[in-house]
C-alpha positions in Angstrom: 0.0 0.0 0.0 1.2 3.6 -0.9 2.5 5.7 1.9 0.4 8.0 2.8 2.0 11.5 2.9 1.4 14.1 5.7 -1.3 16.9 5.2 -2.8 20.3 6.7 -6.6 21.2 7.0 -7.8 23.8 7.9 -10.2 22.9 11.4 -11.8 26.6 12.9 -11.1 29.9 12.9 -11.2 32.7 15.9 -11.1 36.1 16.1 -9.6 37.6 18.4 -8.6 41.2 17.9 -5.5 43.3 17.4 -2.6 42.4 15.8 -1.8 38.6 16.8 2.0 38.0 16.7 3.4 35.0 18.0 1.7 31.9 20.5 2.4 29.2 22.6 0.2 26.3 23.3 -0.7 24.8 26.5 1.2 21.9 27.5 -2.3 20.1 28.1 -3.4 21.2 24.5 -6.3 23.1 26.2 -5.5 26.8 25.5 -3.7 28.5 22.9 -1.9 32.2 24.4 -1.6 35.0 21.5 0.8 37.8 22.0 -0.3 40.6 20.5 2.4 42.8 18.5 0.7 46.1 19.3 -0.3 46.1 23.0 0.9 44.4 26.2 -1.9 41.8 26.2 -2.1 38.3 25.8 -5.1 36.3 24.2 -6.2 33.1 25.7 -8.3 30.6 23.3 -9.9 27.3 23.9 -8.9 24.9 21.7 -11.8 22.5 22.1 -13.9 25.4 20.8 -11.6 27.5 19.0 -13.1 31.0 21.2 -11.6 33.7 23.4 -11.8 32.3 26.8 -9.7 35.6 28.4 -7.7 38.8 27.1 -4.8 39.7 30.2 -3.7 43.1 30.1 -0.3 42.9 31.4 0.1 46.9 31.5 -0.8 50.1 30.8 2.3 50.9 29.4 3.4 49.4 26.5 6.7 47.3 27.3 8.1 47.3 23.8 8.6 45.6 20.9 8.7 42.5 22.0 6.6 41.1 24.6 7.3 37.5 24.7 10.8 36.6 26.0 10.7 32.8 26.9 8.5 29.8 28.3 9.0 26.8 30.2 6.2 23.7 31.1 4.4 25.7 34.0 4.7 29.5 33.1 5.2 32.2 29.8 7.7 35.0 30.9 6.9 38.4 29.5 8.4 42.1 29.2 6.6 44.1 31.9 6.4 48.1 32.5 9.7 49.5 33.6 12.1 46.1 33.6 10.0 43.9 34.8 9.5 40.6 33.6 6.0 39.6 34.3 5.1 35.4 35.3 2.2 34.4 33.7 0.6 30.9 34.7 -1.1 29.3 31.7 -3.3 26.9 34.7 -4.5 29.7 36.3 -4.8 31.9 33.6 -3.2 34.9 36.1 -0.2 37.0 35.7 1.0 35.6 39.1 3.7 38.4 39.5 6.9 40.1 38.7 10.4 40.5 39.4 12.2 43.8 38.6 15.2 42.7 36.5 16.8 46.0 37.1 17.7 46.4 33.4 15.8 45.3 29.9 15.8 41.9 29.4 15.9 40.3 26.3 15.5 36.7 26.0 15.1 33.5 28.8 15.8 30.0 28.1 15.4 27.5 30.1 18.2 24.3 31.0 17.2 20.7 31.2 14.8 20.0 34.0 13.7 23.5 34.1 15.4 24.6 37.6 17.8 26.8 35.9 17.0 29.5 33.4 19.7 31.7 31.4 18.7 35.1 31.3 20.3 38.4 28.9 19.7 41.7 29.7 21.1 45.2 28.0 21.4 48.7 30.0 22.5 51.1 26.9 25.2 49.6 25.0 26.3 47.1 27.6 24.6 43.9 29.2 24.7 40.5 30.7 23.7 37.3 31.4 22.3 35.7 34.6 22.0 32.7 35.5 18.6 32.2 37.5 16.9 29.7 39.9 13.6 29.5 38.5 11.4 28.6 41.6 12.0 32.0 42.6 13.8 33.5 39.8 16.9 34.3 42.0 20.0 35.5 40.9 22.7 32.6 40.8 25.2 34.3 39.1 25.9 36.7 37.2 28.4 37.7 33.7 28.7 41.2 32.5 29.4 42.1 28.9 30.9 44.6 27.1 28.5 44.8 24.7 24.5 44.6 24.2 22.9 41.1 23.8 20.5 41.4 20.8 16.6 39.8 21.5 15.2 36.5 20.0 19.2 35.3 19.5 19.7 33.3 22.8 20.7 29.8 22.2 21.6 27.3 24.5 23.3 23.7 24.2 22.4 21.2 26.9 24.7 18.5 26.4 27.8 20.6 26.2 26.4 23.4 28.8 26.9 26.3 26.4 25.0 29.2 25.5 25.6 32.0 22.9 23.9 35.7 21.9 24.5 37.8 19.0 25.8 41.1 20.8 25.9 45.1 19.5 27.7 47.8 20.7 24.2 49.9 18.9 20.6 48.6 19.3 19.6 47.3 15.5 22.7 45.7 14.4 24.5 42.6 16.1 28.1 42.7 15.5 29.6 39.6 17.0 28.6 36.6 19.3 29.5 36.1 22.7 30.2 32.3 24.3 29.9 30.9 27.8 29.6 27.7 29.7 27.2 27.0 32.0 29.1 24.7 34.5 30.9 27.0 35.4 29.3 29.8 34.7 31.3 32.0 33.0 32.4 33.5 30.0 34.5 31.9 27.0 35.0 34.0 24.1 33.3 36.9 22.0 33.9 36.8 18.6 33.5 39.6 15.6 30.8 38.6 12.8 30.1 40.6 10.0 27.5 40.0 6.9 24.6 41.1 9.5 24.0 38.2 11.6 21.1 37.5 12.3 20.1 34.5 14.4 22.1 31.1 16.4 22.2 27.1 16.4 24.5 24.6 17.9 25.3 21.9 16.1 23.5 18.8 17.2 26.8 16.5 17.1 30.4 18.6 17.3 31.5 21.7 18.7 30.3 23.7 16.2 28.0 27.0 16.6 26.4 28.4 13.6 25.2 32.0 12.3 23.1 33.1 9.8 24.2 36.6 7.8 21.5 37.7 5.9 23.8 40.5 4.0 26.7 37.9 3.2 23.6 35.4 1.8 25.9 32.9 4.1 25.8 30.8 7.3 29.2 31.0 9.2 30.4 28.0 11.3 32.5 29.2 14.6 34.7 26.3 16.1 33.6 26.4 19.8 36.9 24.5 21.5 39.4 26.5 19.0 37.3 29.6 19.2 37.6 30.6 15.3 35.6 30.8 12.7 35.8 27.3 10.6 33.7 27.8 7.5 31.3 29.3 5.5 28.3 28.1 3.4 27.2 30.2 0.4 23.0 30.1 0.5 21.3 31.0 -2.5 18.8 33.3 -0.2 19.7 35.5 2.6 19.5 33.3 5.6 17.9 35.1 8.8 17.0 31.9 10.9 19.1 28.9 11.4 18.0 25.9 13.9 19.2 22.2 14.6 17.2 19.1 14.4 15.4 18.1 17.3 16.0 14.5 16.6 19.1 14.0 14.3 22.1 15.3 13.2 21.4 18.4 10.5 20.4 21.9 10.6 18.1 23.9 8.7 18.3 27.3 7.4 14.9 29.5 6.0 16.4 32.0 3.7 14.6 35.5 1.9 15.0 36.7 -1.2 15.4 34.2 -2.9 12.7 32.6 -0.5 13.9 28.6 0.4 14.6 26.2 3.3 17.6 24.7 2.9 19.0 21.7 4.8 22.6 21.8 6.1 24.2 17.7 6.1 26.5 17.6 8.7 28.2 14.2 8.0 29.5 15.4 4.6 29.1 19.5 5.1 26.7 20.2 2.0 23.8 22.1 1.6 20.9 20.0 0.6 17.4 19.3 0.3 16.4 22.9 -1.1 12.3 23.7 -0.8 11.3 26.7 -2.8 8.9 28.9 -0.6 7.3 32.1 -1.8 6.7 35.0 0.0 9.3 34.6 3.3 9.6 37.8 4.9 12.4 37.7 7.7 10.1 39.9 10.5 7.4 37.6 10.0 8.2 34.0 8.8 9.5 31.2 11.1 9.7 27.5 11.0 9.3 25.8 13.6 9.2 21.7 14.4 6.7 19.1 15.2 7.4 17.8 18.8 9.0 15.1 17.9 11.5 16.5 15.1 10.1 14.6 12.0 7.9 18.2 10.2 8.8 21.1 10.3 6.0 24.2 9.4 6.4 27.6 7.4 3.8 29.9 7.3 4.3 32.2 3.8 2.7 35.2 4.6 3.3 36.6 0.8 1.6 33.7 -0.6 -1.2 33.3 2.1 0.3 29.7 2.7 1.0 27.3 5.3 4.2 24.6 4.2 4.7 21.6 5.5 8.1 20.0 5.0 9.3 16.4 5.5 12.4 16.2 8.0 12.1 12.4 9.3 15.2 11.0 8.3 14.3 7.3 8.1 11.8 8.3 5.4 12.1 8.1 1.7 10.9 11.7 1.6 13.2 13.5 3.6 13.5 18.0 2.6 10.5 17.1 0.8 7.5 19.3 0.1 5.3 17.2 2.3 2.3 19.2 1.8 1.0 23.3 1.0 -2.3 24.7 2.3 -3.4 27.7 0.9 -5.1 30.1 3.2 -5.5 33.4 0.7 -4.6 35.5 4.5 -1.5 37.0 6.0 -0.4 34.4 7.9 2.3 35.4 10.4 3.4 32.9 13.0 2.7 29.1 13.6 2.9 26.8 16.8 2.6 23.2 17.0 0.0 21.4 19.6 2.0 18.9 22.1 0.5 15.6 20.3 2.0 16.8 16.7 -1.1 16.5 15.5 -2.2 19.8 14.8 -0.8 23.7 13.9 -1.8 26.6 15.5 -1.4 29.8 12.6 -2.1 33.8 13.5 -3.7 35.4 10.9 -2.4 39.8 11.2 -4.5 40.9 8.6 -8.2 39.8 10.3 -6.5 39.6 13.8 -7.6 35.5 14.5 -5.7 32.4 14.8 -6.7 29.2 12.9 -6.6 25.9 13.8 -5.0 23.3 11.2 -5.1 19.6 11.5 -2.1 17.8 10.4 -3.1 14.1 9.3 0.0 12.4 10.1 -1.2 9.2 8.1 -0.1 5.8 9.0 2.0 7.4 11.8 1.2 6.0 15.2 0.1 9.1 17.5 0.8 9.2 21.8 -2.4 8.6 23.5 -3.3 12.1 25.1 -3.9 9.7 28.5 -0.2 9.5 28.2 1.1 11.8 27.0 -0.4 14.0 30.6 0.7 11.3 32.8 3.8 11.5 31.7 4.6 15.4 31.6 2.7 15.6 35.2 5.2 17.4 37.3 6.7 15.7 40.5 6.1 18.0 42.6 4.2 21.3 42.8 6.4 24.4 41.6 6.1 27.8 43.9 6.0 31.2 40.8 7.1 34.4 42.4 4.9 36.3 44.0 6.4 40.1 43.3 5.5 43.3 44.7 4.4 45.2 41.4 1.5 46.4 39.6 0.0 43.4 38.0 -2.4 41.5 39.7 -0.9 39.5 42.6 1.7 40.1 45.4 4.6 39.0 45.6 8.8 39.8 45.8 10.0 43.0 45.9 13.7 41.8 45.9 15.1 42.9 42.1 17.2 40.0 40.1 20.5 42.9 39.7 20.0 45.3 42.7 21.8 48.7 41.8 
């Protein structure tokens, strides 16, 4: 019997105002939280029902661009007034707090087990990094750099303990990257880059940390253990967004311009499996992966399109074209559920968010039964409580204290 090839459909619709930017989906698959790009707020929808169970106003101020800067299993982290980074707890729907971070942050990611976070911050044309205790999101320890991290470029390596940021010296143009191990914590190396860099990725297998310069049309590979740069990959596009496999060995690169995803093999160092995509703008399009590594999604806002690419290696259809679902609407960001079984897509131009099925076909899906048990937390997990003004009380003791 013929293999059945994975496909999108479109399942419901809802509106829910604004200018929807990017989401996250509840680890339960219950709720889908929409960050709006305009205005500190976030959307909460049903999924059962696809319909606007809450809106949170996290200010009356608007934090800035970016309002998102990181999740983990039990709460979204967001850019409060001031420097604040507010807690939000998708169970109870709440902003449970804040914690004054005494300078802007710009991105949080979180190490295995979630006990530890890695925090960077800017003050002007300097910054840092901090290394935090999530159950109170204390101040472990703390690196200062010479120069600015840059947001949405924090990328972290758990099996070697590393983490990286694209840094500036001027806020709209990262110049270099800056290393550091996590065990200890401290700081390795900062290197120059130039050919506008633009976003991160270890290599799943190696010491090897890759960039994406969009003006250079290239992706640079920097030699972590001899602290150089190592090589260079000529892309047809201008690459803004690099990221490894979740489960195996290559990387994947989404390029503008000349719009493609491109596949990086890391056993023989070749670029490969090229997937034409029309209409990828780099402030709007991003890939991201199924949970278990073997799709990958691309919304094409120029084309109105969602595309879903193969990236399951013991397949015969690996960097294929898997399967295109035209919307006709401006379709800006894309999560994926926890089972893999369905896409999550925000639409800017009528403010909703639509719900797409993906019909894995003859691929055996987790039971949701099981897939709950097993992501149920040991023990219960205490969020900060901070002194601020969202709703809640809490902390008033700041992450950097002047």
């Amino acid at each position: 019997m013929k293999e059945k090839r994975p496909q999108l459909n479109l399942r419901a619709a809802c509106a829910v105002g604004g200018r929807p930017g990017l989401l996250r989906v509840a680890p339960d698959a219950s709720k889908v939280f929409v960050f709006d790009l305009e205005a500190p707020r976030i959307t909460v929808v049903g999924t059962a029902r696809m319909d606007v169970l809450q809106k949170i106003d996290l200010g009356t101020h608007r934090p800035g661009a970016r309002l998102f800067l990181g999740s983990s299993e039990r709460a979204l982290y967001c850019a409060g007034p001031g420097n604040k980074i507010a807690v939000f707890d998708p169970a109870t729907m709440q902003v449970e707090g804040s914690i004054d971070c005494g300078a802007l942050a710009c991105d949080l990611g979180f190490l295995p087990g979630e006990r530890q976070a890695v925090l960077t911050f800017s003050s002007g044309a300097k910054g840092g990094v901090a290394l935090l205790e999530t159950a109170g999101l204390s101040c472990v320890s703390l690196l200062p750099l010479l120069l600015a991290p840059v947001p949405e470029t924090l990328t972290l390596s758990a099996p070697r303990g590393l983490g990286a940021a694209l840094v500036a010296s001027a806020p709209g143009r990262a110049e270099g990257v800056v290393v550091w191990s996590v065990d200890p914590f401290e700081h390795l190396f900062t290197i120059p880059v130039q050919g506008g860099p633009r976003s991160l990725a270890f290599a799943p297998a190696g010491p090897a940390l890759f960039v994406s310069c969009a003006e250079a049309s290239e992706l640079v590979v920097i030699d972590v253990e001899r602290r150089r740069m190592a090589q260079r990959y000529r892309m047809a596009g201008r690459p803004f967004q690099v990221e490894a496999e979740p489960a195996g060995r290559n990387l994947w690169a989404l390029c503008e311009g000349l719009g493609h995803l491109a596949g990086i093999d890391m056993r023989f160092g070749t670029v490969h499996a090229k997937v034409r995509l029309d209409g990828v703008v780099s402030s709007r399009n991003r890939f991201s992966f199924s949970p278990e590594g073997k799709l990958l999604v691309v919304p094409e806002s120029g084309t109105g399109s969602v595309a879903l690419v193969d990236t399951d290696r013991r397949g015969g259809r690996y960097g294929e074209l898997a399967d295109r679902l035209e919307l006709g609407r401006q379709v800006a960001c894309a999560a994926w559920g926890p089972l893999g079984d369905e896409v999550f897509v925000t639409d800017e131009s009528l403010g909703a968010v639509l719900a797409l099925g993906v019909d894995r076909g003859d691929q055996e899906l987790q039971d949701t039964n099981d897939y709950l048990v097993g992501r149920r937390p040991d023990k219960p997990v205490n969020l900060p409580y901070p002194d601020s003004e969202f709703p809640g009380q809490g902390r008033k003791n700041p992450l950097f204290p002047p």
